[in-house]
C-alpha positions in Angstrom: -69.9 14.4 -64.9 -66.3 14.1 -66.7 -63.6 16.0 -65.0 -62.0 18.7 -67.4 -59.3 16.7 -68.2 -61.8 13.4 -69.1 -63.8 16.1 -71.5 -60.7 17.6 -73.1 -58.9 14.4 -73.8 -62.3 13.1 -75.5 -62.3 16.1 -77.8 -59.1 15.9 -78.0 -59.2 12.7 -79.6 -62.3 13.3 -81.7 -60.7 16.4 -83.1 -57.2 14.9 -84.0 -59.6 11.8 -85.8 -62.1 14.1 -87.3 -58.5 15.8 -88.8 -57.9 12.5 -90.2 -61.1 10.7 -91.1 -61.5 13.2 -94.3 -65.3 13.1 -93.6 -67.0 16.3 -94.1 -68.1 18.0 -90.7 -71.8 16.8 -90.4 -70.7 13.2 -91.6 -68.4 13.1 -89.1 -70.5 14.7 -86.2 -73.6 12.1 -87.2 -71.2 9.3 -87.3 -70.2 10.1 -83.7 -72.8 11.6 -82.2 -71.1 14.9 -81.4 -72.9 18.1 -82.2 -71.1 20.1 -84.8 -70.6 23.1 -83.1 -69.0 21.8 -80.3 -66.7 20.3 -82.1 -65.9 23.7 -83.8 -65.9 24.9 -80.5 -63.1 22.4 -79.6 -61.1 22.5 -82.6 -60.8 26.3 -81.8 -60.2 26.1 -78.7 -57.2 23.3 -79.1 -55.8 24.8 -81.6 -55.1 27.8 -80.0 -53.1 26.4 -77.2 -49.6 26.1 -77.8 -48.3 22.5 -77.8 -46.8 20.7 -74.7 -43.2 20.8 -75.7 -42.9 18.0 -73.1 -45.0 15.6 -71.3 -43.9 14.2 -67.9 -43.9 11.2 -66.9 -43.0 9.0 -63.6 -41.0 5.9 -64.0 -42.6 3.4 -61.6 -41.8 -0.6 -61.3 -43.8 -2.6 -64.1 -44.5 -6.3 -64.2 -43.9 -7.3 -67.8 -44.1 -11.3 -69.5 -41.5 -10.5 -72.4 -38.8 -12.5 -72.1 -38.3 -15.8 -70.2 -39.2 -14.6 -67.2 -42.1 -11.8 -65.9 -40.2 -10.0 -63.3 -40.5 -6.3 -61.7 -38.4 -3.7 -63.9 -38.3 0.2 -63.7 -40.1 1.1 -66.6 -42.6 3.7 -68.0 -46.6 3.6 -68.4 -47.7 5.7 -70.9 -51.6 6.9 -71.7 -52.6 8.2 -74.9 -56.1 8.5 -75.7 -57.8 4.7 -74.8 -54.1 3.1 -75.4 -52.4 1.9 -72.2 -48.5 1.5 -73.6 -46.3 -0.5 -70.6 -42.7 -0.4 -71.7 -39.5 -1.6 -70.9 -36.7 1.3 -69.6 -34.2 0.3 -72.4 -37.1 1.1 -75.1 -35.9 2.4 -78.2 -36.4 6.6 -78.4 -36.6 6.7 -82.1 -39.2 3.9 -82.2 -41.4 5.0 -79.3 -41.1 8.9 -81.3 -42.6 7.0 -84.1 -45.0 5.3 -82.3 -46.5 8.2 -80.4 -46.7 10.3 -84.0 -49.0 7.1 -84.8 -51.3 7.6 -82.2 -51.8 11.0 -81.7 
C-alpha cells in the first residue's frame, strides 16, 4: 500500500495535469484510469489546503559531469512529481523559479 505522502503526490500530480489537459472530467478519468469521483475528492481536498509558502530542502554533496571534470560539490536535489532535478549551488534563482512554475 502507498504511504500518504506516495498517494497525495500522485493526486497531486493528476489534479495539477487534469487542470491543464483541458479534457472534460470523464475523458480525463478514462484516459487515466482514475475514478471520477476520487479525483473530485482530491481536487477538493487540495484545494483547500493552503499553499506551502516554502519547501525545505537539505543541501547534501552531489557528483555532477558538467564541466571538465565530475567532482563532489555542495549542491541541491530536488523531487517534483517523477522529475529528479540535481543542481549545482551557484544555480540561477530566477531560472530555477521558472523552472519549477513549469513543472508543477
Amino acid at each position: 500500500m502507498a504511504s500518504a505522502v506516495e498517494r497525495r503526490r500522485f493526486w497531486s500530480c493528476h489534479v495539477a495535469r487534469f487542470a491543464r489537459s483541458g479534457l472534460s472530467r470523464r475523458a480525463y478519468c478514462e484516459r487515466h484510469g482514475l475514478a471520477p469521483a476520487t479525483l473530485d475528492f482530491w481536487r477538493r481536498r487540495l484545494s483547500a489546503e493552503p499553499a506551502p509558502a516554502f519547501v525545505p530542502v537539505q543541501p547534501r554533496e552531489v557528483v555532477h559531469s558538467w564541466g571538465d571534470d565530475a567532482a563532489p560539490a555542495l549542491g541541491l536535489e530536488l523531487h517534483v512529481g517523477a522529475a529528479r532535478l540535481v543542481l549545482p549551488r551557484e544555480v540561477d534563482t530566477s531560472w530555477l523559479a521558472s523552472l519549477l512554475r513549469a513543472l508543477v
